[in-house]
C-alpha positions in Angstrom: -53.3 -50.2 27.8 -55.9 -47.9 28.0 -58.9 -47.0 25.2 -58.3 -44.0 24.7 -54.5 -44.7 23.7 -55.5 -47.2 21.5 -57.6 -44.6 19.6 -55.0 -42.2 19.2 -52.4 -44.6 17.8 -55.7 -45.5 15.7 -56.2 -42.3 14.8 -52.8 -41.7 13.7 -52.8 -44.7 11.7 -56.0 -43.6 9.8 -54.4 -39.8 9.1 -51.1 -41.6 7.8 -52.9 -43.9 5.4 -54.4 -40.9 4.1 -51.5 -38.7 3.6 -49.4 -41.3 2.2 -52.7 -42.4 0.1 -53.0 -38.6 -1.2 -48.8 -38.9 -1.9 -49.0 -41.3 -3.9 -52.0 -41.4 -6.1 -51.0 -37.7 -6.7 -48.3 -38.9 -8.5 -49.7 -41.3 -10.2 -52.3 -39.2 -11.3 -49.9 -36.6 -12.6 -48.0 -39.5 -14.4 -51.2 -40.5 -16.3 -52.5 -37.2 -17.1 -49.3 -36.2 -18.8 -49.4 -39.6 -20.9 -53.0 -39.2 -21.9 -53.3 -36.1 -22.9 -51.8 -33.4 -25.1 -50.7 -30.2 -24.0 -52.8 -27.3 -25.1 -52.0 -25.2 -28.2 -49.9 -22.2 -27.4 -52.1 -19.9 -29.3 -54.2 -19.0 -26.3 -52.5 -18.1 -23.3 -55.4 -17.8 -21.3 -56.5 -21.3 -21.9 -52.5 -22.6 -21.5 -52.6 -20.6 -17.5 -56.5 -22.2 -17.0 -55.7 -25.3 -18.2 -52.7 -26.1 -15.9 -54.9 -24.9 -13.0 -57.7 -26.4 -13.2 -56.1 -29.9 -13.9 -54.0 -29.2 -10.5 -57.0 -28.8 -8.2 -58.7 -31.2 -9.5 -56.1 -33.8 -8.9 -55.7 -32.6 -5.7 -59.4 -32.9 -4.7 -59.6 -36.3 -6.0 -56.4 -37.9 -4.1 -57.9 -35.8 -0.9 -60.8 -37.5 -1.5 -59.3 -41.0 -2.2 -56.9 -40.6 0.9 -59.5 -39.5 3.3 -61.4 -42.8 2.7 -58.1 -44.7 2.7 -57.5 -43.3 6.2 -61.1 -44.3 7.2 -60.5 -48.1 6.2 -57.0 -48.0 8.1 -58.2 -46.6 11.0 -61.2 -49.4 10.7 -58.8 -52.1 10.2 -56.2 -51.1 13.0 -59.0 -52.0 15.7 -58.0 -55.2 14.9 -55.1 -55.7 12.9 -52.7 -52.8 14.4 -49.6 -53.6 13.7 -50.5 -55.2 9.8 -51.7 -51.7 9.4 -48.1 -50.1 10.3 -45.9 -52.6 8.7 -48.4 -51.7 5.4 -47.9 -47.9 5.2 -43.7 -48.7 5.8 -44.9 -50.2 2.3 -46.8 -47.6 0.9 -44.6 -45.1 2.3 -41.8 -46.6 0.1 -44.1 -47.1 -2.7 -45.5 -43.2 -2.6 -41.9 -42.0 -2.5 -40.6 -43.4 -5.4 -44.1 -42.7 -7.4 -42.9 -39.1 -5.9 -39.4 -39.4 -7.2 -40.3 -40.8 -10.5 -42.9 -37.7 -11.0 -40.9 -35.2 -10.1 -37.8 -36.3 -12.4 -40.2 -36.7 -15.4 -43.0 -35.0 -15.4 -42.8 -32.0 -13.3 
C-alpha cells in the first residue's frame, strides 16, 4: 500500500474522531448546562434572546475545540493502531447518537 493512502485513511480517521467528538460532547454539554443552571427571568427579553445565544456559540466553540484535538490524537494513534482507531469511533459513533437522541428528546 502506498504512503500517501495511508495518510488519507489517516486523515479521515482524524476528521471523524473530531466530528463524532464535537457530536457528542455537544450533547453532553447541553445536557449539563440545562441541569446547572436556571433559566433567566422573563422580565427582560433582551437578556432571555442574548442569553440563549451566547450560551450556544459558546458550546459550540468549545466541542470544536475539544473535537479538533480529538481528531489530532486519532489521526496520531492510527499511524500505528489503524484499525483500534475505527473499531473505537463505531463506539463513539453509537455513544454520540444516543447522547444526541437523549438531548434532543429532553432538552431541546
Amino acid at each position: 500500500m502506498k504512503s500517501h493512502e495511508r495518510i488519507v485513511r489517516r486523515l479521515a480517521l482524524g476528521l471523524q474522531a473530531a466530528c463524532v467528538t464535537s457530536v457528542g460532547l455537544y450533547a453532553l454539554f447541553r445536557m449539563l448546562q440545562a441541569v446547572s443552571f436556571q433559566a433567566p427571568s422573563p422580565a427582560t427579553p433582551a437578556t432571555i434572546v442574548w442569553s440563549a445565544h451566547a450560551g450556544y456559540f459558546w458550546r459550540v466553540w468549545t466541542v470544536s475545540y475539544a473535537g479538533v484535538l480529538v481528531g489530532f490524537l486519532a489521526f496520531a494513534a492510527a499511524r500505528t493502531h489503524e484499525a483500534q482507531v475505527a473499531r473505537g469511533l463505531v463506539v463513539a459513533l453509537s455513544v454520540a447518537v444516543a447522547l444526541m437522541v437523549v438531548q434532543g428528546t429532553f432538552v431541546p
